[in-house]
PDB file of N, CA, C and O in Angstrom:
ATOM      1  N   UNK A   1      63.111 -74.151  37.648  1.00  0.00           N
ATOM      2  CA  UNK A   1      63.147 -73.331  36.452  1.00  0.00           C
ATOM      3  C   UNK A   1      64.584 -73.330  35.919  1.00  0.00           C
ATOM      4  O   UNK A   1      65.536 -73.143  36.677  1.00  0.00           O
ATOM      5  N   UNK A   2      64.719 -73.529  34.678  1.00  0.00           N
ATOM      6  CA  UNK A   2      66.153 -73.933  34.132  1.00  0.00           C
ATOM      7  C   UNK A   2      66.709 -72.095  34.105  1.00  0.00           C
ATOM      8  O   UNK A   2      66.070 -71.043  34.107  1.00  0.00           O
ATOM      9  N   UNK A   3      68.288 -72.440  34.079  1.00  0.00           N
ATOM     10  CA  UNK A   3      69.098 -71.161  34.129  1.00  0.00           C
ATOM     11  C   UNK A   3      68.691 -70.285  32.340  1.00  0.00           C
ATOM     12  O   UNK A   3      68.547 -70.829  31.245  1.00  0.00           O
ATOM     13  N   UNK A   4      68.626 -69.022  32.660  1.00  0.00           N
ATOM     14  CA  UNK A   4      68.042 -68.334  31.314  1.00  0.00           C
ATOM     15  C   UNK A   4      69.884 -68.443  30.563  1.00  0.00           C
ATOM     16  O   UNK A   4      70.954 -68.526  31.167  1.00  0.00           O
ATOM     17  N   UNK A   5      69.563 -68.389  28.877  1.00  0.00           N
ATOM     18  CA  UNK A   5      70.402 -68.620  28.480  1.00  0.00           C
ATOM     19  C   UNK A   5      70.954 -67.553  28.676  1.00  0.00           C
ATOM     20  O   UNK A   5      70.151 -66.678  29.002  1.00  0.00           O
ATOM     21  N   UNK A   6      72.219 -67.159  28.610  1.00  0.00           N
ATOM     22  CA  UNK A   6      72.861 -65.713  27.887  1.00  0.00           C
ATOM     23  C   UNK A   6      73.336 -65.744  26.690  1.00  0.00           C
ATOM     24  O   UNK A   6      74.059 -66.632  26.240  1.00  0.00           O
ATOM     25  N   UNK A   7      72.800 -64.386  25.888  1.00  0.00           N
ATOM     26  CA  UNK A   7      73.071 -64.719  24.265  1.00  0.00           C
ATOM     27  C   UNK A   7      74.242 -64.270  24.129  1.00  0.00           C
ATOM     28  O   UNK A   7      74.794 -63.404  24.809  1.00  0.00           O
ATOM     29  N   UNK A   8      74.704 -64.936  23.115  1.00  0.00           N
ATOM     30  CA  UNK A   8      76.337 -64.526  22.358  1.00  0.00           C
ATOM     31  C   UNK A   8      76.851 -63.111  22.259  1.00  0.00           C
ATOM     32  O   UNK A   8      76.105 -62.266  21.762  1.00  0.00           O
ATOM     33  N   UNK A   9      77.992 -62.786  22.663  1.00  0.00           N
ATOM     34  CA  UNK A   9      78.075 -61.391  22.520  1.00  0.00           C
ATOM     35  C   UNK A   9      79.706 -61.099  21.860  1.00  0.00           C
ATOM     36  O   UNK A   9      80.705 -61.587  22.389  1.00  0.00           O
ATOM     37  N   UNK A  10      79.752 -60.329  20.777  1.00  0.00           N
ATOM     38  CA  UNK A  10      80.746 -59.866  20.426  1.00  0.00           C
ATOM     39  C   UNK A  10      81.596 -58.465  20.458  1.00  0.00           C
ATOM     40  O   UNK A  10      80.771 -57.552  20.468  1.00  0.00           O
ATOM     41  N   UNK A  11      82.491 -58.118  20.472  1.00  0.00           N
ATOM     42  CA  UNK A  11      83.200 -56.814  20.850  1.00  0.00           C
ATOM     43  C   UNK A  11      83.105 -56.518  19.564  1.00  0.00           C
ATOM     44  O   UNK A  11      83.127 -57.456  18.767  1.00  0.00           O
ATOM     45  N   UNK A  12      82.945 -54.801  18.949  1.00  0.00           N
ATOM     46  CA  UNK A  12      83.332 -54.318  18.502  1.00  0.00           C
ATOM     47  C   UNK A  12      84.204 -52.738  18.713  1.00  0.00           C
ATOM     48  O   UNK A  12      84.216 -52.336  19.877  1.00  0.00           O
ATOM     49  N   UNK A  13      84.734 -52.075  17.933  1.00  0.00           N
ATOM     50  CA  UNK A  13      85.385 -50.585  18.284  1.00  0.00           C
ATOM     51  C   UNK A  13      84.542 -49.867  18.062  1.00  0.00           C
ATOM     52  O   UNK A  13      83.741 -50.649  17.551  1.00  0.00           O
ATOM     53  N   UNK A  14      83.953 -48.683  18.047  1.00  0.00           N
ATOM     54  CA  UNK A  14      83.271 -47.436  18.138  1.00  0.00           C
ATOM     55  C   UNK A  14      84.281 -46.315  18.133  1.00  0.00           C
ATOM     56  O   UNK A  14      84.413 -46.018  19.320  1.00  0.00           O
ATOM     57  N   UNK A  15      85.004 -45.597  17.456  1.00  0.00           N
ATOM     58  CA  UNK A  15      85.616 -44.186  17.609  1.00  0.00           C
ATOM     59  C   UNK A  15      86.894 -45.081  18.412  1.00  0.00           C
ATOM     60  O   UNK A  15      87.084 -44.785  19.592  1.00  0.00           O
ATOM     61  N   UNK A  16      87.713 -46.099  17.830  1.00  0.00           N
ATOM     62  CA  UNK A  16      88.610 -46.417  19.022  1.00  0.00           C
ATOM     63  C   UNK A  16      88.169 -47.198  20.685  1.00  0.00           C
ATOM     64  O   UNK A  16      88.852 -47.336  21.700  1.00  0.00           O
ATOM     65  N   UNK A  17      86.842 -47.559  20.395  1.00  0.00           N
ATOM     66  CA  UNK A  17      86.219 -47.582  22.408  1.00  0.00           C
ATOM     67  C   UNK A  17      85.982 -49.080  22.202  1.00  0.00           C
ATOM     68  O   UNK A  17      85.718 -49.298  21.019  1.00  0.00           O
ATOM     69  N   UNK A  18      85.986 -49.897  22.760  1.00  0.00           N
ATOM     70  CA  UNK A  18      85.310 -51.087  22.543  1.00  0.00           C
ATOM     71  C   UNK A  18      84.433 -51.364  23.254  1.00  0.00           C
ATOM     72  O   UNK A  18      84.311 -50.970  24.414  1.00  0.00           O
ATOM     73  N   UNK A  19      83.561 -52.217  22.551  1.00  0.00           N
ATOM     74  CA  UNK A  19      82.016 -52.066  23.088  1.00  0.00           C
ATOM     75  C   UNK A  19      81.297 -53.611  22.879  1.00  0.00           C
ATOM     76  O   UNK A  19      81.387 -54.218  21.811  1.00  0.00           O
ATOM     77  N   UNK A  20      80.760 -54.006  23.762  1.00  0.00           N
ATOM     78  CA  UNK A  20      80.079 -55.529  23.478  1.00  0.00           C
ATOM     79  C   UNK A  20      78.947 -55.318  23.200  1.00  0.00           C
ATOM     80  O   UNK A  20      78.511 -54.178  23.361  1.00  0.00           O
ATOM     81  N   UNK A  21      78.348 -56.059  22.838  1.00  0.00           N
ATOM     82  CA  UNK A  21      76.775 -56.385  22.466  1.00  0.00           C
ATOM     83  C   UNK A  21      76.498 -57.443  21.850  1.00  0.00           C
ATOM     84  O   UNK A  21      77.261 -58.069  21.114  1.00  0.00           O
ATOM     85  N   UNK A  22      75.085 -57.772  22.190  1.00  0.00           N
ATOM     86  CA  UNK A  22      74.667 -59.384  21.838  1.00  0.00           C
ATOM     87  C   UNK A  22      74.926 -59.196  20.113  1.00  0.00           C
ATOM     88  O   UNK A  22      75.000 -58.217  19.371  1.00  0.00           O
ATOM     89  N   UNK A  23      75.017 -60.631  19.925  1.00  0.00           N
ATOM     90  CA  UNK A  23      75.117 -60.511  18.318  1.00  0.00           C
ATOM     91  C   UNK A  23      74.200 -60.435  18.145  1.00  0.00           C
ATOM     92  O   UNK A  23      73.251 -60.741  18.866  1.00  0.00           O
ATOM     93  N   UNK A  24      74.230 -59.786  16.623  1.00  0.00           N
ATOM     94  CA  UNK A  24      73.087 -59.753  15.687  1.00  0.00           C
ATOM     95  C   UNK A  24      72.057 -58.046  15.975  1.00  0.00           C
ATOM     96  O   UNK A  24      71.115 -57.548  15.359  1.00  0.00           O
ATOM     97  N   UNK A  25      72.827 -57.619  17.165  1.00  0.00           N
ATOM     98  CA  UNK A  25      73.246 -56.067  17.326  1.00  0.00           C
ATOM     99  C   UNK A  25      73.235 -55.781  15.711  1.00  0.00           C
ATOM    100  O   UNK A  25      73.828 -56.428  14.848  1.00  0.00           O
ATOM    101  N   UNK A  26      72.240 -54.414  15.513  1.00  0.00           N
ATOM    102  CA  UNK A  26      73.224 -53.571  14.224  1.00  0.00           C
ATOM    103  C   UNK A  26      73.772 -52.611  14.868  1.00  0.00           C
ATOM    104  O   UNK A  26      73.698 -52.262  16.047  1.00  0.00           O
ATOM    105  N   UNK A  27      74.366 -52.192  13.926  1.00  0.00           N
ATOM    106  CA  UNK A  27      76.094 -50.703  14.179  1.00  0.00           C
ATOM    107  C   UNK A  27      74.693 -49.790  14.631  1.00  0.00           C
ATOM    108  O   UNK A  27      74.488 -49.456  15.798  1.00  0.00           O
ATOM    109  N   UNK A  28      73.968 -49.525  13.728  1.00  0.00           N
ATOM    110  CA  UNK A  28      73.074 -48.072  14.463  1.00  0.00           C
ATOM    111  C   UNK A  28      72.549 -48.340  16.577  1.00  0.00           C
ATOM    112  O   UNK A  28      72.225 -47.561  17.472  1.00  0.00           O
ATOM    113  N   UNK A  29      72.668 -49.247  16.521  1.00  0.00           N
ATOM    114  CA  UNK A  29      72.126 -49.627  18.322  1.00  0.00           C
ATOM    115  C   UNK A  29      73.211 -49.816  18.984  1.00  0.00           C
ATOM    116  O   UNK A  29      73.321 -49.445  20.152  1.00  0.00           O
ATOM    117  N   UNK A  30      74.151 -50.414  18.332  1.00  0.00           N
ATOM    118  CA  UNK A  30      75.504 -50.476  19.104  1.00  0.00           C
ATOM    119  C   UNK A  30      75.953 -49.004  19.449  1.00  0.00           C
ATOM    120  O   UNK A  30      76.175 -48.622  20.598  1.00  0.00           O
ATOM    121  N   UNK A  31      76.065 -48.196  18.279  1.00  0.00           N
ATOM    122  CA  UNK A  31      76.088 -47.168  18.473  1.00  0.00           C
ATOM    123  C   UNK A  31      75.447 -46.138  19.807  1.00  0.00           C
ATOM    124  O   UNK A  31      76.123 -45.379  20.502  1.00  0.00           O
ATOM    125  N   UNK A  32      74.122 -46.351  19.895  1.00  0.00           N
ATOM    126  CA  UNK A  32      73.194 -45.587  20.678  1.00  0.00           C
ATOM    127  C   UNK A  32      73.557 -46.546  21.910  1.00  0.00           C
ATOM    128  O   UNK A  32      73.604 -45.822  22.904  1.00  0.00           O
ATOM    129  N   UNK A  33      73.757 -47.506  22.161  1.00  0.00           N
ATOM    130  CA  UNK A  33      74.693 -48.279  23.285  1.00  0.00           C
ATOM    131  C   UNK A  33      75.635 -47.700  24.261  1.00  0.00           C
ATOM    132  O   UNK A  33      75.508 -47.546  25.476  1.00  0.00           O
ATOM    133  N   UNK A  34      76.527 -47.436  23.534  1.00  0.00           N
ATOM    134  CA  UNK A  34      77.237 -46.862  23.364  1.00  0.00           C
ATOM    135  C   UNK A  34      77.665 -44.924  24.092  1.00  0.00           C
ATOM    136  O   UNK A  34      78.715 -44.309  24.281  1.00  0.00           O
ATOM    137  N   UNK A  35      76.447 -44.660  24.249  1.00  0.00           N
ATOM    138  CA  UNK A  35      76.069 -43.713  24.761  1.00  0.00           C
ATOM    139  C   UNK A  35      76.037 -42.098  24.053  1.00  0.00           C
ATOM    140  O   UNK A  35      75.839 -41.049  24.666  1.00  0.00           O
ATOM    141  N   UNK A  36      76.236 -42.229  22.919  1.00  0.00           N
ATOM    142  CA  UNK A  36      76.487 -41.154  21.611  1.00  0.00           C
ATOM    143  C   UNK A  36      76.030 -41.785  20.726  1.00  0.00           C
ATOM    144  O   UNK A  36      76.700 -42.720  20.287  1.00  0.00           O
ATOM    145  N   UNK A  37      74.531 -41.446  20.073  1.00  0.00           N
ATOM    146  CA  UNK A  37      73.918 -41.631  19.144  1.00  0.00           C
ATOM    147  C   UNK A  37      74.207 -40.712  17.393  1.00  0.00           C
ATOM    148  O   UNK A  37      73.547 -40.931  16.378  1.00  0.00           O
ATOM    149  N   UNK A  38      75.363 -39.714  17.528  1.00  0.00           N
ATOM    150  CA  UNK A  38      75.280 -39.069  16.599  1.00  0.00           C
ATOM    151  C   UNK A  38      76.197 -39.936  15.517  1.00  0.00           C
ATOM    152  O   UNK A  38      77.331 -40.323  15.800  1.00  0.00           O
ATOM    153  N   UNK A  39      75.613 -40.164  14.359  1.00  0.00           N
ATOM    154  CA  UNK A  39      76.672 -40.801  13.575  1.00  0.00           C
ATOM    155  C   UNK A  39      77.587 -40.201  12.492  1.00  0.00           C
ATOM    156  O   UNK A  39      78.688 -40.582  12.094  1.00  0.00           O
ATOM    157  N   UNK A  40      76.571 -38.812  12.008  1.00  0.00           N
ATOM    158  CA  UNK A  40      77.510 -37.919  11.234  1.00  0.00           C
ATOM    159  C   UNK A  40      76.975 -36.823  11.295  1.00  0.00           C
ATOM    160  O   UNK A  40      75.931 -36.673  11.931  1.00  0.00           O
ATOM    161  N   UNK A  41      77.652 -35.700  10.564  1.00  0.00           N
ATOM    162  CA  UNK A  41      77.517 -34.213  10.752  1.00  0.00           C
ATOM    163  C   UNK A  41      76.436 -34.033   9.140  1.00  0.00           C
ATOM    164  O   UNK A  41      76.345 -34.903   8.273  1.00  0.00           O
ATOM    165  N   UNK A  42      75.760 -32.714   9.126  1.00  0.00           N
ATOM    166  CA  UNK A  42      75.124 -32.773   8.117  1.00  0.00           C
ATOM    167  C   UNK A  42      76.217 -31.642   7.315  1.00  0.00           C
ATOM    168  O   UNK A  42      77.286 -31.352   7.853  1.00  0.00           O
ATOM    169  N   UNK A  43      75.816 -31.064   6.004  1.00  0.00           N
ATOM    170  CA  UNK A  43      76.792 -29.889   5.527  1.00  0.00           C
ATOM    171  C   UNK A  43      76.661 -28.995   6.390  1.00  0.00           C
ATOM    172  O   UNK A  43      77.339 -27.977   6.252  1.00  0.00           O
ATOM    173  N   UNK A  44      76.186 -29.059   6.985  1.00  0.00           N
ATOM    174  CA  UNK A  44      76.074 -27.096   7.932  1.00  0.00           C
ATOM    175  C   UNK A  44      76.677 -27.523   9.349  1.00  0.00           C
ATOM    176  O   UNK A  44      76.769 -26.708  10.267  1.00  0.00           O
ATOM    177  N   UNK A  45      77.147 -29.076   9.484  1.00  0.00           N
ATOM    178  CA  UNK A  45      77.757 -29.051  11.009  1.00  0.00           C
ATOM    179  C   UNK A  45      76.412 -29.800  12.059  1.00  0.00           C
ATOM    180  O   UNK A  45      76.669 -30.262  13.171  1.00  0.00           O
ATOM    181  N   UNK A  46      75.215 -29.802  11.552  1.00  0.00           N
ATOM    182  CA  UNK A  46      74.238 -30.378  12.227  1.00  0.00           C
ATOM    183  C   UNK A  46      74.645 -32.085  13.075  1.00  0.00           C
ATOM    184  O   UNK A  46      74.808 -33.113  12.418  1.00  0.00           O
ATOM    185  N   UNK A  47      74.717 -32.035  14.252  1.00  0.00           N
ATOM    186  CA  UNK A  47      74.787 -33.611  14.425  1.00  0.00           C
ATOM    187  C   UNK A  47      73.257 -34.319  13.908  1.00  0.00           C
ATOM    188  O   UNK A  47      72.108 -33.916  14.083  1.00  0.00           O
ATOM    189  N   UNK A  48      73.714 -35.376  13.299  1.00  0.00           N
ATOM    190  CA  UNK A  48      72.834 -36.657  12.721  1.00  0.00           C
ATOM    191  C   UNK A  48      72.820 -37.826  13.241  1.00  0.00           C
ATOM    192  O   UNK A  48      73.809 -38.382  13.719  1.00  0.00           O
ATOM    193  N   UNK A  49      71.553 -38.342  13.178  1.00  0.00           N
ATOM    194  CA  UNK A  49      71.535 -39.494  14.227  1.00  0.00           C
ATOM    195  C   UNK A  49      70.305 -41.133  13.281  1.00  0.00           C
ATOM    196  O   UNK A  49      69.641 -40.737  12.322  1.00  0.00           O
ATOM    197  N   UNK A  50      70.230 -41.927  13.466  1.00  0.00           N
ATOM    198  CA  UNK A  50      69.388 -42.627  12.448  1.00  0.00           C
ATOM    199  C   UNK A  50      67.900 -42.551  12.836  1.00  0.00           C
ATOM    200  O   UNK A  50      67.513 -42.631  14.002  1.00  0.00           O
ATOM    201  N   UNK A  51      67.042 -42.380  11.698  1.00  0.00           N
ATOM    202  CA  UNK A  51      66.057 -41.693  11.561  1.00  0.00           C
ATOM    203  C   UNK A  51      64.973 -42.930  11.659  1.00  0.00           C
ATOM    204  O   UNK A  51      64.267 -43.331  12.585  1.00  0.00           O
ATOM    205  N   UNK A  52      65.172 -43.401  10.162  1.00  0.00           N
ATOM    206  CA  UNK A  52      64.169 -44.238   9.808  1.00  0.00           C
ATOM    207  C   UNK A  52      64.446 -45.634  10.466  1.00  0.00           C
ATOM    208  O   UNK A  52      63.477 -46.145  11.027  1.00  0.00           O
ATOM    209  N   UNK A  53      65.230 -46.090  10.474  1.00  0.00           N
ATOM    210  CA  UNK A  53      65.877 -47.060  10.734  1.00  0.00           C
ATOM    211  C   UNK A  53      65.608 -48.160   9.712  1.00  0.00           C
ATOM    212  O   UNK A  53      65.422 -49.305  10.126  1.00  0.00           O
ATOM    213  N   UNK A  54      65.575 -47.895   8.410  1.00  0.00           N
ATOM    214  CA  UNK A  54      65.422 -49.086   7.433  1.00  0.00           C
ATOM    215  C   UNK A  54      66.109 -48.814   6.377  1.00  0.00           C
ATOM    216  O   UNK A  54      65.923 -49.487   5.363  1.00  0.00           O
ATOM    217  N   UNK A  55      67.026 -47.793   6.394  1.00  0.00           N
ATOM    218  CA  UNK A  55      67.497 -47.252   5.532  1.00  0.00           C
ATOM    219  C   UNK A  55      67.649 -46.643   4.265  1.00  0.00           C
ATOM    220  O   UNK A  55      68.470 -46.757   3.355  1.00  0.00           O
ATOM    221  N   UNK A  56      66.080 -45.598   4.558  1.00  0.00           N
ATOM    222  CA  UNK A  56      66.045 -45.140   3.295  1.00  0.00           C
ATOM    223  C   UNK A  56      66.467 -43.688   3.997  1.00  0.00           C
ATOM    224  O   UNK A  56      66.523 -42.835   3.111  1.00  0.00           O
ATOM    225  N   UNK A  57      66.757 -43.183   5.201  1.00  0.00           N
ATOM    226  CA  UNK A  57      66.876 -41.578   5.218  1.00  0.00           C
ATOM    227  C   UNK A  57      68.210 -41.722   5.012  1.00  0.00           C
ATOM    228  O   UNK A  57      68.499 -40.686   4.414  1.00  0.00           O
ATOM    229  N   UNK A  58      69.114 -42.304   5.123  1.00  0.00           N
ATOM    230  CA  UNK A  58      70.656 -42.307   4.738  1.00  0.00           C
ATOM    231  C   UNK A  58      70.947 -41.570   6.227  1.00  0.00           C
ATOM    232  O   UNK A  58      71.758 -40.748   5.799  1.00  0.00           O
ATOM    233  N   UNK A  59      70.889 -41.356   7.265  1.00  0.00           N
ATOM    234  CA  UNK A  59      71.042 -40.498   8.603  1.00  0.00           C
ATOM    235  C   UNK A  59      72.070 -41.118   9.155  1.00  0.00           C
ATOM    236  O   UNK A  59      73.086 -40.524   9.519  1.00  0.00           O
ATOM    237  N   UNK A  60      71.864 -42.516   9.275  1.00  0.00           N
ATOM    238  CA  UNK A  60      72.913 -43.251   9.990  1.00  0.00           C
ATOM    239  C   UNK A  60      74.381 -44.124   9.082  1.00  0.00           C
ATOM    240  O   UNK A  60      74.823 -45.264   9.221  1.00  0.00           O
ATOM    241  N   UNK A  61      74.897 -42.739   7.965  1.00  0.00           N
ATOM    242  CA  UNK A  61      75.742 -43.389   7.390  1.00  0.00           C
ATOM    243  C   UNK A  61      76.992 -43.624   8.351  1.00  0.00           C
ATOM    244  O   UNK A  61      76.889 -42.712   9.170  1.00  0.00           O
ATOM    245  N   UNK A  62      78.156 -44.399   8.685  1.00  0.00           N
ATOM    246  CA  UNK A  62      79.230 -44.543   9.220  1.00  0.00           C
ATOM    247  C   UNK A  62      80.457 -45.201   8.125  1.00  0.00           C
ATOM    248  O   UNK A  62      80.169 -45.690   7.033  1.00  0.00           O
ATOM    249  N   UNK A  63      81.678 -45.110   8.598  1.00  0.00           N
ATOM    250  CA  UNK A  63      82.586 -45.572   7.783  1.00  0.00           C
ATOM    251  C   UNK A  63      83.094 -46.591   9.061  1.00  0.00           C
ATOM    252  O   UNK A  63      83.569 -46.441  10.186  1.00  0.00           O
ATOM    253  N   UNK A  64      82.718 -47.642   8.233  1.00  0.00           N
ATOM    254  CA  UNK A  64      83.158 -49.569   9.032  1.00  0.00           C
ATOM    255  C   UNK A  64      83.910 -49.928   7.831  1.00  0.00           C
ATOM    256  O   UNK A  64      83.838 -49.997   6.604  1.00  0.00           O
ATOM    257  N   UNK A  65      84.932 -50.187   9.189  1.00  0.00           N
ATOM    258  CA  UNK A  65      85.957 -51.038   8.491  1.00  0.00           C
ATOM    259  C   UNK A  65      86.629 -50.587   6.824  1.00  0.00           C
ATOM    260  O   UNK A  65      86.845 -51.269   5.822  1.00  0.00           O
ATOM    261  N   UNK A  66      86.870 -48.654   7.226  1.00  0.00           N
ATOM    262  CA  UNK A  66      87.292 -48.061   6.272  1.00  0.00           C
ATOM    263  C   UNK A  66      86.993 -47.867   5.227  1.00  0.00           C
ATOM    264  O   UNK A  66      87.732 -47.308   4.416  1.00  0.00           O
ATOM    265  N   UNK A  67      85.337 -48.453   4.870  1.00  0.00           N
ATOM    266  CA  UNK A  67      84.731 -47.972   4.287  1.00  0.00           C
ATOM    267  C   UNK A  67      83.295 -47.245   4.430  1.00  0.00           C
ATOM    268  O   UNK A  67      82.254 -47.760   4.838  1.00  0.00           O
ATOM    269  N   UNK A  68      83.496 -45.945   4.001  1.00  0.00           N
ATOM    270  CA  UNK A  68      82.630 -44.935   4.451  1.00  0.00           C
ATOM    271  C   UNK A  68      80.866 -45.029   3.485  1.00  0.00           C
ATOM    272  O   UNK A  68      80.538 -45.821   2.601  1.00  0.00           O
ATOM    273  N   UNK A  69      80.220 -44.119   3.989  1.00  0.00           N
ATOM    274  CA  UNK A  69      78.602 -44.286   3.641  1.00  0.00           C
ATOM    275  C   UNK A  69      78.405 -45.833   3.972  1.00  0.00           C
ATOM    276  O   UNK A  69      78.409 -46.512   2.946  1.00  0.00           O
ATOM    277  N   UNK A  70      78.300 -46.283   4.702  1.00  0.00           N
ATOM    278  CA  UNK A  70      78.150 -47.848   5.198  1.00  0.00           C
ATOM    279  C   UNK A  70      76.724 -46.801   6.230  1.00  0.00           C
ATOM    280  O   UNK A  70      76.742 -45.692   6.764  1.00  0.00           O
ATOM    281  N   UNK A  71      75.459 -48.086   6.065  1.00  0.00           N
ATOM    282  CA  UNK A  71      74.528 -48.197   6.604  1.00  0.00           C
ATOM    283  C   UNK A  71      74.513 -48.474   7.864  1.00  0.00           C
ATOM    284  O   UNK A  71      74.388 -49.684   8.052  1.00  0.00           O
ATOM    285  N   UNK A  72      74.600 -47.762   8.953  1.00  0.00           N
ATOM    286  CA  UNK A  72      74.610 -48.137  10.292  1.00  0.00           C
ATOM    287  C   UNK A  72      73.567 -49.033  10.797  1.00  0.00           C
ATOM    288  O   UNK A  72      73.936 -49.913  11.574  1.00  0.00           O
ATOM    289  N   UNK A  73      71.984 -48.937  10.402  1.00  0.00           N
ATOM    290  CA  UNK A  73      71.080 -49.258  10.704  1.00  0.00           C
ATOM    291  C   UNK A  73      70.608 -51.026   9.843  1.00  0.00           C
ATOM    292  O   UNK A  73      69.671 -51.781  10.102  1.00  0.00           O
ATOM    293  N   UNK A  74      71.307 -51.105   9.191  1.00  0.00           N
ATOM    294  CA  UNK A  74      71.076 -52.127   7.990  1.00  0.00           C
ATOM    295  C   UNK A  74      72.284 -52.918   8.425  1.00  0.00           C
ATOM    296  O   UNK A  74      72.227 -54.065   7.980  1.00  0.00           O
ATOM    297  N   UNK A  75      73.175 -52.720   9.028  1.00  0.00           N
ATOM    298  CA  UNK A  75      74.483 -53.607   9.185  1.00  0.00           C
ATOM    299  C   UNK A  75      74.754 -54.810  10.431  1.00  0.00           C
ATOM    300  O   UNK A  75      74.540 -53.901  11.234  1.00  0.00           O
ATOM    301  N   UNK A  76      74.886 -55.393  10.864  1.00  0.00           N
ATOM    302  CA  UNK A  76      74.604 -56.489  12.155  1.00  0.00           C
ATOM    303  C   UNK A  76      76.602 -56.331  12.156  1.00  0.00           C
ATOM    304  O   UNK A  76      77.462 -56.600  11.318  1.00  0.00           O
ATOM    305  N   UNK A  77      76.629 -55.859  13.327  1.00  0.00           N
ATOM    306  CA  UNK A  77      78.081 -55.798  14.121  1.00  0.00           C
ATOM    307  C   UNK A  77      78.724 -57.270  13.756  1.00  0.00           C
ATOM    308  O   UNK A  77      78.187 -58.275  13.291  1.00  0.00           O
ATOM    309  N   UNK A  78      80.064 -57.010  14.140  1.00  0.00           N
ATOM    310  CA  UNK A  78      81.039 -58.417  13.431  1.00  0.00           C
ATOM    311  C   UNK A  78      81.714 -58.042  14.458  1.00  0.00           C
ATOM    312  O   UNK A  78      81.736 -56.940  15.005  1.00  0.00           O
ATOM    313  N   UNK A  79      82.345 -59.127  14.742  1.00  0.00           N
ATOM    314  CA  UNK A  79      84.056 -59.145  15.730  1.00  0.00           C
ATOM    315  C   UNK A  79      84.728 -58.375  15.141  1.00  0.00           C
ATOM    316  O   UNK A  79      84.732 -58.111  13.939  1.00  0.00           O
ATOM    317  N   UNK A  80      85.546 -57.837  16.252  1.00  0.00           N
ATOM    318  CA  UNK A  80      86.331 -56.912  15.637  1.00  0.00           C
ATOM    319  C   UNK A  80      86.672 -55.455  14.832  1.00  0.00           C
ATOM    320  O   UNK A  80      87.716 -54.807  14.755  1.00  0.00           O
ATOM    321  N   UNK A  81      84.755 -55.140  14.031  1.00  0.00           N
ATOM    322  CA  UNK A  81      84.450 -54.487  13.341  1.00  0.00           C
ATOM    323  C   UNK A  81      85.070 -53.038  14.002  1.00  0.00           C
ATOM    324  O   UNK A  81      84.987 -52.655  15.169  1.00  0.00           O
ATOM    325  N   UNK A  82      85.670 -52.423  12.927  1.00  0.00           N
ATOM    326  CA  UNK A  82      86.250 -50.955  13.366  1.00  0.00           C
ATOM    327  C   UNK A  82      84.806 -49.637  13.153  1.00  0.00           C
ATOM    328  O   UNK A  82      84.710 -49.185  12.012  1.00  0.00           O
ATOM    329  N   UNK A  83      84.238 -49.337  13.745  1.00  0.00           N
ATOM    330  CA  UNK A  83      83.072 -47.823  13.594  1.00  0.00           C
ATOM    331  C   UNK A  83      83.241 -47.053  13.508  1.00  0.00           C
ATOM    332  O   UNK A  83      83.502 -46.700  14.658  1.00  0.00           O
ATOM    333  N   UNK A  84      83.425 -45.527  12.359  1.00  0.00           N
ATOM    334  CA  UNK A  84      83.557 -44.573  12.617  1.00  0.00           C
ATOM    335  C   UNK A  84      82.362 -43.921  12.907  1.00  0.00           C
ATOM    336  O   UNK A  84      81.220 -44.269  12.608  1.00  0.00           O
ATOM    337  N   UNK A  85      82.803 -42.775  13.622  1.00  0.00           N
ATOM    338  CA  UNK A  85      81.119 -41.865  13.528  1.00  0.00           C
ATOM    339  C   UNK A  85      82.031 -40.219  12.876  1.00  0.00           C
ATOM    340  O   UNK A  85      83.209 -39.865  12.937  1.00  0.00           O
ATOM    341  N   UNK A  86      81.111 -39.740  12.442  1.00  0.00           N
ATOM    342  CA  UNK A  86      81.709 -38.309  11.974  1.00  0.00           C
ATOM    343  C   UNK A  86      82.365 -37.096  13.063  1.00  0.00           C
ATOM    344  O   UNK A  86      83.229 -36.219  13.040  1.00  0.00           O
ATOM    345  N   UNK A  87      81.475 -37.602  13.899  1.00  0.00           N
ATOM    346  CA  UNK A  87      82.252 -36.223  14.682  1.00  0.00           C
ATOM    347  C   UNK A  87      84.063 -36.955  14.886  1.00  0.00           C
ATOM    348  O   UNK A  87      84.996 -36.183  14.668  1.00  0.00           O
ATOM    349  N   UNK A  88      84.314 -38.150  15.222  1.00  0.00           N
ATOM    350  CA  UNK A  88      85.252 -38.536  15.044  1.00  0.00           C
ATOM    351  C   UNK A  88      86.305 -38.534  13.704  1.00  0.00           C
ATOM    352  O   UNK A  88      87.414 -38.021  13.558  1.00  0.00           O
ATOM    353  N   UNK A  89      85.911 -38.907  13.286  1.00  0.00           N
ATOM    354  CA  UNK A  89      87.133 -38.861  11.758  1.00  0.00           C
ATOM    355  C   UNK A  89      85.622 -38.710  10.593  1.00  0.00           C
ATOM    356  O   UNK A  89      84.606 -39.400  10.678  1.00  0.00           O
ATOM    357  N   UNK A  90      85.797 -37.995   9.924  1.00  0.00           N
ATOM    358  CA  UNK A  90      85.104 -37.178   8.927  1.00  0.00           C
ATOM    359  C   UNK A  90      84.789 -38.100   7.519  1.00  0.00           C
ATOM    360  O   UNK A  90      85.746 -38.334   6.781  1.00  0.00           O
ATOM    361  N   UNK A  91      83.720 -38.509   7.236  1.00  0.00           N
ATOM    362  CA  UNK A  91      83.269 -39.456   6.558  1.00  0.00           C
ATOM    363  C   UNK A  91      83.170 -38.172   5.181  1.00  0.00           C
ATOM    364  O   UNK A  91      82.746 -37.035   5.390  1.00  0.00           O
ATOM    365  N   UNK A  92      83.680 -38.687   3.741  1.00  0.00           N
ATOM    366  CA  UNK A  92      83.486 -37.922   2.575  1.00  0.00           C
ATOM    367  C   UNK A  92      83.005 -39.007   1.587  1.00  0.00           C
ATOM    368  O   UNK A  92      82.727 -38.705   0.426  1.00  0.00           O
TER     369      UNK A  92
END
């Protein structure tokens, strides 16, 4: 039986943490990977986490790569890619 492949895997940051995962990972799973699924606060302080996962509840917005309301669930991780989540630095 031939050796199973291993798929490609790239690092990205999370809150400063770095984190691998196979490519083609999106930010919302990397995230939950990761071991903290919350990606932002609601107005009242509620932690939020991704809902639908196709991106129509807007739940899993994050700020990648300094730009904020970025689709966590809709996005496929990149080298290098920087992640915010809200409880970390405050997405407006």
């Amino acid at each position: 039986m031939p050796d199973a492949i291993a798929p490609e895997t790239i690092t990205l940051f999370i809150n400063d943490r770095p984190l691998t995962v196979a490519a083609g990972t999106s930010v919302a799973a990397a995230i939950a990977i990761g071991g903290n699924p919350v990606t932002r606060l609601s107005v009242t302080g509620m932690p939020r986490a991704p809902l639908c996962g196709m991106g129509i509840c807007q739940e899993c917005r994050v700020t990648i790569d300094g730009q904020p309301h970025q689709l966590a669930c809709q996005t496929p991780c990149a080298p290098q890619m920087q992640v915010w989540t809200a409880p970390y630095k405050e997405i407006t």
